[in-house]
N, C-alpha and C positions, 0 to 999 in steps of 0.2 A: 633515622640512623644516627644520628649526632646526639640524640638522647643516649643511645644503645650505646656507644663509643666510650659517650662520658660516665654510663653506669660500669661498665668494664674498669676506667681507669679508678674510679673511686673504689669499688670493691676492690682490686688489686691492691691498691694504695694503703687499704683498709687492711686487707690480708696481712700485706707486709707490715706495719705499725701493729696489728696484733699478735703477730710472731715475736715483735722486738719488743713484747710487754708495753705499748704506750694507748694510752686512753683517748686520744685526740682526734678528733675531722682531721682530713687530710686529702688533698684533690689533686692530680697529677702530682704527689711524691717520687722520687725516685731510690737508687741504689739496693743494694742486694737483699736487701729484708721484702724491696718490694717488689722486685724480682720474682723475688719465691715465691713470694703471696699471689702474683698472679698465673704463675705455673701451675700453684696448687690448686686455684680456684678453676684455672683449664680442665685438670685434671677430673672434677668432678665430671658428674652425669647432666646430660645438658637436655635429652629428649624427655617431654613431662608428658604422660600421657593421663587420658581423661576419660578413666572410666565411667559407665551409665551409671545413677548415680541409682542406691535405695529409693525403690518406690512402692507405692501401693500396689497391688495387684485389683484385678477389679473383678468379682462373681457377679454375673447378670443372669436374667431369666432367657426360656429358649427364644425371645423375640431379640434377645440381645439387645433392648432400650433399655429394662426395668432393673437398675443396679438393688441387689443382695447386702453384699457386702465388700469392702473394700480392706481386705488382711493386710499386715502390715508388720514389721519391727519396730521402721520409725514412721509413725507416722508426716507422709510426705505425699506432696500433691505436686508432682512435674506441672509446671505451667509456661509459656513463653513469655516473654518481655511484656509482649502487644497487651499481654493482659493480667497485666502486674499495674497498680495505679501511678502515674507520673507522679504523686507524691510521696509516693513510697520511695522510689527509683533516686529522688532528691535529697530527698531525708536521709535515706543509708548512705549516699555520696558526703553530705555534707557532715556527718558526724565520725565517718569511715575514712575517709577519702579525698577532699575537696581538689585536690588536682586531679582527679583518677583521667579525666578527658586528654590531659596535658603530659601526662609522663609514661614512658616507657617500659615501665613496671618499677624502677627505682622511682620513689620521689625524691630525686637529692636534695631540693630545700627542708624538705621537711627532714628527714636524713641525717643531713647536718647539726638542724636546730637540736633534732633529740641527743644529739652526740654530745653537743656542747653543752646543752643541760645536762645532763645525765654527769659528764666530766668536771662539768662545776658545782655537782654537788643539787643541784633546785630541783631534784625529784625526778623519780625513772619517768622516762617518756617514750611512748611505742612510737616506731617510725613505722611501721608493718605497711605496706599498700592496699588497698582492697584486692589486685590482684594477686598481692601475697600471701594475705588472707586466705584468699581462693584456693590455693596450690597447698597451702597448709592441713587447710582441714580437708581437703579431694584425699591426700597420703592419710591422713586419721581415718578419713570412712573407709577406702580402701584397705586400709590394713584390717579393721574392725569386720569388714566382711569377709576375708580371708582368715579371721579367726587367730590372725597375730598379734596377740596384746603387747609385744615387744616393739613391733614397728607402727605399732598406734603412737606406744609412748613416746617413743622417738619421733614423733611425726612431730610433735609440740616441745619437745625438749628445750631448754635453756641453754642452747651451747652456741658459742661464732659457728661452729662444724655445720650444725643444721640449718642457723639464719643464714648462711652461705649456700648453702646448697636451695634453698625455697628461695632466695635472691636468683641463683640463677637459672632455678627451673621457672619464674615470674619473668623472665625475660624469655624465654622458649614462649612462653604461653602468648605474650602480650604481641608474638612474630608472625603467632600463628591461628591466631581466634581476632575476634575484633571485638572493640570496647563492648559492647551491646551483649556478645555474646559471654564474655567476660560477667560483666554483669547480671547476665540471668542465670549464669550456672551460680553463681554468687548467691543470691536470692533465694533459688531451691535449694541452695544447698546448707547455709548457715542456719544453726540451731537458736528458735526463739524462746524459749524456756516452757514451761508447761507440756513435755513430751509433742510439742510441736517442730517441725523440723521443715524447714523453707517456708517463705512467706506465707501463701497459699494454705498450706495447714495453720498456720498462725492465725492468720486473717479469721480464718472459718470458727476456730480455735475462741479469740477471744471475742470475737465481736459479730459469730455467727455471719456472717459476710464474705465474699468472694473478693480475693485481691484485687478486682480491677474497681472494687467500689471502695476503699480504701481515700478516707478525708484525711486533710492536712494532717490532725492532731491523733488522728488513729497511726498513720504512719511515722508520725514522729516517736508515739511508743513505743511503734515494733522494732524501729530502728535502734532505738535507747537498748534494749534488753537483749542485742548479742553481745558487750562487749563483758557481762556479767551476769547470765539468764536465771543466775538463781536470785540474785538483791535485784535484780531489776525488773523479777516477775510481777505483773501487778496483781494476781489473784494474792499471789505470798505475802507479798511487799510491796502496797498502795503507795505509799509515802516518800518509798526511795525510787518508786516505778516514775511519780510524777515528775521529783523534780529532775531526773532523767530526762525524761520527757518535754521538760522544759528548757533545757539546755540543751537538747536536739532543734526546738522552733527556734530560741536564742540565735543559732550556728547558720540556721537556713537565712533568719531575718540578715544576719550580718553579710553570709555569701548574695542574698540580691534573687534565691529563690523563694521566696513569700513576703507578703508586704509586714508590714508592723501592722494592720488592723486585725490581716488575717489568723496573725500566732498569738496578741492578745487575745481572740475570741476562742480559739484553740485551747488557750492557757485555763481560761473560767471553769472548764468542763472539767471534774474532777472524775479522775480513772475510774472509781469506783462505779459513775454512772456511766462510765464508756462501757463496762461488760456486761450489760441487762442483757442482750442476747445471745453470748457468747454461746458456742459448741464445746461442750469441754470431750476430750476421747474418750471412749469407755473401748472393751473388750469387743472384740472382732466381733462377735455378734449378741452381745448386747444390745450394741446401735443398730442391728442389724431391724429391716423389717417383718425380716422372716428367721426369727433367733433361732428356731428350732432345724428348722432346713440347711441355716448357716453352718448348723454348729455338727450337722449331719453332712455337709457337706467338707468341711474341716476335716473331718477325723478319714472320710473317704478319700480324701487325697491323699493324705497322710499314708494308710495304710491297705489301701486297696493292690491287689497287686492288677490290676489293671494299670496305675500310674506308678508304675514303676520308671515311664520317661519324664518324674521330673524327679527322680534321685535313687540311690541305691536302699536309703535306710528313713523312715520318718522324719528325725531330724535333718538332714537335708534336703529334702521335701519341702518341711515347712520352710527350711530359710527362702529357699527357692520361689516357693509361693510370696512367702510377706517382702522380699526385695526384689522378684525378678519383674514387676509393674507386667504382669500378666493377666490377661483378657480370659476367664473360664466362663464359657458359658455353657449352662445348665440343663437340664429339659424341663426346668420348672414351670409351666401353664400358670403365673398368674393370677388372672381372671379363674379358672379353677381351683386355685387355691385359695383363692377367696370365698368363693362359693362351700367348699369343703369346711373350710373354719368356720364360716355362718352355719351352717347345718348344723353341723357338730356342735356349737354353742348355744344355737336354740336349742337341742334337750340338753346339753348338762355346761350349765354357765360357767366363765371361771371364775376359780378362788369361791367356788358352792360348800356348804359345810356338811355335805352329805357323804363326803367319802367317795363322789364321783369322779370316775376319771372317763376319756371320751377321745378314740385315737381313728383317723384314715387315715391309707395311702390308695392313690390310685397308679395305674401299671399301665402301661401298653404293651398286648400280648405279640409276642414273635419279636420286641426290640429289648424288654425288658425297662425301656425307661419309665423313671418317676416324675410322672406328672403334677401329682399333689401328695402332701406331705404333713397333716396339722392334725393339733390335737388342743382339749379344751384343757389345757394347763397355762401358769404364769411362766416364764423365763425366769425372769427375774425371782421369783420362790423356790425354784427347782430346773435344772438343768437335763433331767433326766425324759432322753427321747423314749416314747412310748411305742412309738412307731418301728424304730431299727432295733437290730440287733446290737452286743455288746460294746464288740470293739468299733462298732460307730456312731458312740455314745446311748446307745438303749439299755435296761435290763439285762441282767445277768440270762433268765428266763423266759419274761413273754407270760400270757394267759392261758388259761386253759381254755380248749377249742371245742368241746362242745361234740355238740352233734355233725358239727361243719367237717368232721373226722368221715362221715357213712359216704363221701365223695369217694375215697382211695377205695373204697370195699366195693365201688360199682366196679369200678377202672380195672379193681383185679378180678371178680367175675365175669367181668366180659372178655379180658383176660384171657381165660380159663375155658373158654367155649361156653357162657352161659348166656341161651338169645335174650335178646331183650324182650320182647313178652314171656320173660320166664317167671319160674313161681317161687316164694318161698312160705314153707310150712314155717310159719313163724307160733312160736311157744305163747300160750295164754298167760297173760301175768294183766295188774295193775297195779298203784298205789298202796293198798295194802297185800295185796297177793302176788310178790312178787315169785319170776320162775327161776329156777335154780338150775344152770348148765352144770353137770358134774365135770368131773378132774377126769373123770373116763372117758364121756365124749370130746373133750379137749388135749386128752394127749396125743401125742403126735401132729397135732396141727397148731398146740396155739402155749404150746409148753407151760400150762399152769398146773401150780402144785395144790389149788384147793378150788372148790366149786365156785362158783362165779353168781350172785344173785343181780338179778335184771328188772324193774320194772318198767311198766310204761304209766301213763302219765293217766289214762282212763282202760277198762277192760279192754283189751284188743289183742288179737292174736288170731289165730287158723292161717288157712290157703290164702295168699295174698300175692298181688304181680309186684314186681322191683317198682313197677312206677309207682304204684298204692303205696308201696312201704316207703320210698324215697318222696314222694310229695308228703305223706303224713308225718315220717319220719317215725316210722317207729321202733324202737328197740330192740324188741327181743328178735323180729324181724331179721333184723341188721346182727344182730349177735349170733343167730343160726345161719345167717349168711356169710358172718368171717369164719366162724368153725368150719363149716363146709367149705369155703374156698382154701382154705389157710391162712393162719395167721401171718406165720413168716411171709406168705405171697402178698399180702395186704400192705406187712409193715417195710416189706422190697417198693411198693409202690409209691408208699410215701418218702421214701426216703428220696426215688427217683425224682418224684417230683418238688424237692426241696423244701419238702417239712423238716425244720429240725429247731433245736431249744435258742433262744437268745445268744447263748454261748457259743452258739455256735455245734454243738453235742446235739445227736439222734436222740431224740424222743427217748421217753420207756418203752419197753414193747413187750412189757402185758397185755392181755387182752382188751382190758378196758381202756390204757393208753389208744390202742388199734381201734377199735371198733367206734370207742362213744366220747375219744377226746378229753381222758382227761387227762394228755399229755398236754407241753406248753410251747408257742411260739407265738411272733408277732406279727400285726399287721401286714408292714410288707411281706412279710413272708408269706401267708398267708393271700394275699392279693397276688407276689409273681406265683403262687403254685397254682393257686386256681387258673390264674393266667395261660397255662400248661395247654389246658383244655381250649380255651379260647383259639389260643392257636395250634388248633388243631395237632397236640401231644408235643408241641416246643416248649421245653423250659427254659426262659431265662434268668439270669442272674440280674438283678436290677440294677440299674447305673443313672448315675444323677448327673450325668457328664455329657455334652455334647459336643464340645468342641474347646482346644486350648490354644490361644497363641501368645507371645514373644509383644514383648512390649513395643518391637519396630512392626510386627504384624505378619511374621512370621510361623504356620501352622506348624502345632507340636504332632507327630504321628501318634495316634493313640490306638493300640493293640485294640479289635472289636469285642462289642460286648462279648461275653461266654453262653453261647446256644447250643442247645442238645435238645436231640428228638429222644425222648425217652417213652413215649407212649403212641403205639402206632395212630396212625392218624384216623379210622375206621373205627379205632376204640375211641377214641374221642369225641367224635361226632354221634357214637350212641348215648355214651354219658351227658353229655350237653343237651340230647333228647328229654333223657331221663330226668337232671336237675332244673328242665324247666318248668317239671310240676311244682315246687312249692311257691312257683310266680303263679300259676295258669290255673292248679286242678283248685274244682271248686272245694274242695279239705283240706287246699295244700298250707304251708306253716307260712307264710306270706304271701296270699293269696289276696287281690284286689288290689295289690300296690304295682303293677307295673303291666302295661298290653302287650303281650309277647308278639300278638299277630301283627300290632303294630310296628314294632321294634323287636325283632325275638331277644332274649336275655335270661342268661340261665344263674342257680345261686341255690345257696343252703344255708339255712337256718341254726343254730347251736346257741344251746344254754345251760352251762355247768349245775353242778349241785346244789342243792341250795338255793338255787337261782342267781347263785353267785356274780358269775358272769354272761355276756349277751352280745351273740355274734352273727352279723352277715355278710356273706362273701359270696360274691356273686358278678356276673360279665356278659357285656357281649363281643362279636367276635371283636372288636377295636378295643373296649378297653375294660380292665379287669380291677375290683375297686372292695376294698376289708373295710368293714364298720366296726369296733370291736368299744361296747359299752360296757363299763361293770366299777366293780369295786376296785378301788387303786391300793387301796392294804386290802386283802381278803380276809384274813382272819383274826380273832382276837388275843390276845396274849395266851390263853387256853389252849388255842388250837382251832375254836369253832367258826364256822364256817360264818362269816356277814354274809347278809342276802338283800338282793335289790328291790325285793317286793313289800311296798308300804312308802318307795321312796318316790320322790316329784321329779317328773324330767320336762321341766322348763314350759313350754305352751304344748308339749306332748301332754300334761295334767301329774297328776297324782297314780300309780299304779296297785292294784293290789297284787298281782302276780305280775312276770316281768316273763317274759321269752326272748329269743333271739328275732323275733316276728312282733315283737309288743314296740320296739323304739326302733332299736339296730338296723330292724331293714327298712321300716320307714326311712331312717334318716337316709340309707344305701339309696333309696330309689331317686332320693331328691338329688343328691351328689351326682348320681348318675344320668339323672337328666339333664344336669346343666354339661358334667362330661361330653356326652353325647349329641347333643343339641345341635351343633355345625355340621355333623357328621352324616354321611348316605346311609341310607339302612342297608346294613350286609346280614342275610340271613344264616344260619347254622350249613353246614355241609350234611344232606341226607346220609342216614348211615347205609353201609352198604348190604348187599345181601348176606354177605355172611356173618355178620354184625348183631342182623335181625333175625336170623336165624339158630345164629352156634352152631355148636358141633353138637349137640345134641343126640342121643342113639335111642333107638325103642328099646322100653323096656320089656321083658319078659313077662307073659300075663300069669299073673298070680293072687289074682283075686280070689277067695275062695279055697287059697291053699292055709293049710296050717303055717305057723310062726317057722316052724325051722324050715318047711319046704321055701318058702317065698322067701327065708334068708339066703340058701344054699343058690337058689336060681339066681338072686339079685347078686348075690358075690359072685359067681361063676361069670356075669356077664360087667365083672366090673365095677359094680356100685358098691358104697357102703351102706348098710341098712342103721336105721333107730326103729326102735317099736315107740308110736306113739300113743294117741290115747284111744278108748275107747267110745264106737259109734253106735245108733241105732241102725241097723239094717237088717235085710231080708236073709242077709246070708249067715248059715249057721255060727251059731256062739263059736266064740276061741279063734274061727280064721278071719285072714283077711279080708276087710272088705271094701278097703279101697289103698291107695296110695298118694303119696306128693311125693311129686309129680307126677302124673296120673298115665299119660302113654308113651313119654320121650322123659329122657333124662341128659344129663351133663355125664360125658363118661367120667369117672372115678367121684362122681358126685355121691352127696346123700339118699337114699330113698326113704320117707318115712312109711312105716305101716298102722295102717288106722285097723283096729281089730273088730268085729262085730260084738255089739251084745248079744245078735240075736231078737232082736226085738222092732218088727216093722209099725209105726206107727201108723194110727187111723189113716184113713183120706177121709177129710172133712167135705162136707156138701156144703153149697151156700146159704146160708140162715141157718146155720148151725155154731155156737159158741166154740172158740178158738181153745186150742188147745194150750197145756201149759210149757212155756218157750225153753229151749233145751240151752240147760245152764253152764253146758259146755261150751257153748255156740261163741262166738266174737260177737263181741254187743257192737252197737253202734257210736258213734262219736256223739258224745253230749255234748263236747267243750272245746271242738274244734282245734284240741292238742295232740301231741301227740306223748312221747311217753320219756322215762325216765330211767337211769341204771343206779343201782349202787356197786361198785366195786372196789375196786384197789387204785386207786390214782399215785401222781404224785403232790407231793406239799414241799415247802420251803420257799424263804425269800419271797413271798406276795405271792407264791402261788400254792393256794387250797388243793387240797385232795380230793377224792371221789370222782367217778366219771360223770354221766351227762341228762341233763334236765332237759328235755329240748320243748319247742313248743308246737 
């Protein structure tokens, strides 16, 4: 109290002598000049309040041990006293402060001396207190975070007006905090030069070390470089850093806090070799260990309208984020995302000079969240996520998808009442012969203006079941299956299920877009749509968020993910049937990479033109997981398509042809075993009976009728008719002599009519030479692929045209 009394009379005293124009100390003055001076100094604001101060925020994984990344403005590390080093705590007193223990926020000796100097001319001398210090620069961040550059500057201004007013807010403070505490806001709070800000970032800063480990002669640096952080930097300014630093152990030896052997051996150590380990900061997820996820995670807070509870606009957001020292944690797996990146980098290394690029995400179906998130690129050479969409750092676009497109064309025939042993008359094409859908059977269902040509990969075509055609994958198949359903019905399904371009923009919806993928999107996306099906027709919107709190530990309410049943759940559980042939059937396009009876898990194959690109996507009911391998530029300045076949994918070898089944789902099966690994086995939901059934209606028997009778009856009962091609049979030339679908149909489906030649072939007897094989017929698989389209795609921006190559 008798400190406090005597800093009242001095300032007073001091007021009144700076009103009357005089330069002099002055201690219990009186009469009317000092009068005023201590009315006016009444009058000031006397409550100093102490707001939290800028700090890190901290991103961690979903276990909440594994820190991401720590965002930030200034970078700063809240720490308490207890572990801040006793020689740090010394050293800032002794160069700052040496009464700080003894005075009441005024140091009046010291006070006086600068007065009397300063009045006699021997050089300006700062009286400031450390606790003054403190109040000084608390009104500059504060201001500074409020975004008032006026009350920044004024926070430091050269005026009696303000060292009066931080005089008597230093005596509030000093009434109402206690030295210690004084001192560690001090310490986190004063700026050490090198975009370091409180010791703690310092420490880590220059000498890679934690402030409680903090030796004599490191502390005396850091103390040296607030009172001038630019000349006293030592990375800057070695030479003026030291003898700073010297004159800091000089101050400690004389106050009686370090011996004389200790600050000579302190003194030999020159700066230069005090920063061998230093942490210098880099960019918020630069440092990061997972740069891509970080920098994925950045822009989703930012701009998600999910977190809209930490601002109204991005930029308050981020301030929010990099000062408000909050706790985000993730649903990032870790240990999965490790595993993810090793996969992925064993076929396509980084910084490989093939032009490969190599992207997962994994999804959990029914929450939406992202469990893993890597791809086989450098950070540091390129920023750009492969994995997300646009505005959260990805491509404008995304890849083109291939065959992993004939998913939505199940989704919407079943849909449509088509049972699932049902058939499709798929067109005869290969390689070089490919089939031509016209502009006539395509109108009204799939709105194209010119013919559409289709191959497949080996001769294949006739009567085939959805399972046949979805394990082998074969095209024209799938192309007679979206005509017949509809187009628009198909490209309604994807949209449902949240297909759409990098941009954020729906697909094209041409045909070949629909049917054979050679529209564009990405990974995740891809993984939550699939995901759709896993659980059981929920789509979600994927969310990298699990939980946020307030740097006192305070939970932020975060609106729930966005869930919608978009696809009944009965349809889903057939398609999940159906896509688990290309794991299971012995033809299927990745076939032998995964035991479904052991684990059921279902997925599709896709590989663009050219072999361009190469994709698998694929789940089970927990968790849903895009491989997507190919070329990261696609094309050459011409236009022409690069291709992946000839190129080396790591201990996968050398490929001469590439499919979505040759790397992509290998790598898928491995990711997804280690996904999977802790997890119970949940098997698929049986599909129901109406499911397996459809709506299916008998058709009208018309075997045996002429072309216009069996059209008039099939239209009359509903169907739409094609004439296809023509067979050997018993029944007279010109008519019908058979159909596909053969005694049930999909109401307002296709019917094809097979016409007779008229011509019953032998019956052969046994030990008689074979006849020659009818070269209409669907040949068998030579090559255990399946087939290919040419049509109309899209191109631009890394992503090639044509639709789907598949394997």
């Amino acid at each position: 109290m008798l400190r406090l009394l005597t800093g009242l009379v001095v300032l007073g005293a001091l007021m009144g002598l700076l009103m009357a124009g005089l330069a002099i100390p002055a201690i219990g003055a009186g009469g009317s000049a000092t009068k005023s001076g201590v009315q006016a100094f009444n009058d000031l604001p006397s409550e100093f309040s102490v707001s939290p101060l800028a700090q890190q925020s901290r991103i961690v994984d979903a276990s909440g041990k594994k820190l991401i990344a720590n965002p930030y403005d200034e970078n700063r590390i809240i720490v308490p006293l207890t572990r801040i080093s006793g020689w740090m705590q010394k050293a800032q007193i002794a160069i700052e402060d040496a009464r700080f223990y003894e005075h009441g926020g005024l140091d009046v000796r010291g006070f006086t001396r600068a007065m009397v100097s300063n009045a006699q001319g021997e050089g300006v001398q700062g009286a400031s207190t450390l606790t003054q210090q403190y109040v000084k620069i608390t009104l500059q961040e504060n201001a500074l975070r409020r975004d008032d550059k006026e009350a920044a500057k004024a926070a430091v201004a050269k005026t009696y007006t303000r060292k009066l007013q931080e005089l008597k807010y230093a005596l509030d403070v000093e009434r109402n905090f206690t030295k210690d505490q004084i001192l560690a806001g001090y310490l986190n709070l004063v700026y050490y030069g090198d975009q370091a800000y409180g010791v703690e970032a310092a420490a880590q800063n220059y000498f890679g070390i934690s402030s409680s480990k903090l030796n004599l002669g490191q502390s005396a640096l850091l103390a040296g470089i607030v009172q001038q952080p630019t000349r006293y930097n030592p990375v800057l300014n070695p030479k003026d850093s030291q003898a700073r630093r010297n004159l800091v152990l000089d101050r400690m030896a004389t106050l009686g806090m370090a011996s004389t052997k200790d600050v000579n051996a302190a003194k030999k150590v020159p700066v230069a070799d005090m920063l061998g380990n230093r942490k210098p900061p880099k960019g918020t997820c630069h440092r990061s260990v997972e740069p891509f996820f970080c920098a994925y995670m950045m822009e989703y807070l930012q701009k998600s309208p999910q977190m809209a509870v930490l601002g109204k606009t991005p930029a308050e957001r981020l301030k929010n984020i990099n000062q408000g020292g909050l706790t985000i944690k993730t649903t990032l797996d870790m240990e999965l995302q490790a595993a993810t990146f090793k996969e992925l980098t064993k076929a396509v290394p980084v910084g490989n000079k093939q032009n490969l690029g190599a992207a997962s995400t994994v999804i959990e179906p029914g929450t939406g969240k992202v469990l893993a998130m890597a791809q086989a690129t450098d950070f540091s050479a390129s920023q750009l996520n492969l994995n997300a969409d646009q505005r959260y750092g990805g491509s404008q676009y995304g890849y083109q998808f291939g065959s992993t497109a004939k998913t939505y064309a199940l989704v919407a025939a079943l849909e449509a009442g088509m049972p699932l042993d049902g058939t499709i008359d798929a067109p005869s094409a290969s390689p070089d012969d490919p089939h031509s859908f016209t502009r006539s059977e395509m109108k009204g269902r799939c709105n194209s203006d010119k013919d559409w040509s289709v191959e497949n990969d080996y001769r294949s075509g006739g009567e085939m079941s959805l399972a046949q055609a979805t394990a082998e994958s074969i095209n024209t198949a799938f192309g007679q299956l979206v005509i017949d359903t509809g187009c628009n019905k198909v490209y309604d399904t994807m949209n449902r299920m949240g297909v759409h371009q990098g941009d954020g923009g729906k697909i094209d919806n041409t045909v070949a877009s629909i049917t054979l993928g050679a529209g564009v999107m990405t990974p995740m996306t891809a993984a939550a749509s699939y995901a759709t099906l896993a659980a059981r027709g929920k789509y979600c919107e994927p969310t990298p968020i699990a939980s946020i709190t307030t740097s006192n530990g305070k939970a932020i309410k975060i609106p729930p993910t966005a869930c919608k049943q978009v696809v009944r759940a009965d349809i889903a559980d057939g398609v999940n049937q159906l896509l688990m042939g290309p794991l299971s059937d012995r033809r299927g396009t990745a076939r032998g990479l995964w035991d479904v009876s052991a684990r059921p898990a279902a997925g599709k194959t896709g590989t663009t033109n050219n072999h361009n690109q190469s994709w698998f996507i694929g789940y089970t009911p927990q968790r849903s997981a895009a491989v997507w391998i190919g070329n990261v530029k696609v094309a050459r300045a011409n236009g022409q398509l690069l291709t992946l076949n000839g190129k080396c994918f790591g201990e996968y070898g050398c490929k001469r042809s590439v499919f979505g089944g040759t790397v992509a789902a290998p790598v898928w099966s491995k990711i997804m075993r280690h996904a999977t690994n802790d997890l119970p086995v949940v098997r698929f939901t049986r599909p129901s009976d109406k499911v397996l059934n459809g709506n299916y209606i008998r058709l009208p028997s018309v075997v045996g009728d002429s072309v216009e009778t069996a059209t008039s009856k099939l239209q009359a009962a509903g169907f739409k008719v094609r004439v296809g091609s023509r067979v050997d049979s018993s029944i007279r030339e010109g008519r019908v002599a058979r159909t596909s679908p053969g005694t049930r149909g999909m109401k307002g489906g296709t019917v094809t009519l097979f016409i007779s030649r008229g011509y019953q072939p032998p019956v052969f007897q046994p030990g008689t030479s074979n006849p020659e094989p009818d070269r209409d017929a669907p040949q068998p698989d030579r090559r255990g692929n399946s087939g290919r389209g040419n049509g109309n795609g899209n191109s631009g921006n890394g992503n090639g045209g044509g639709d789907e190559e598949d394997d």
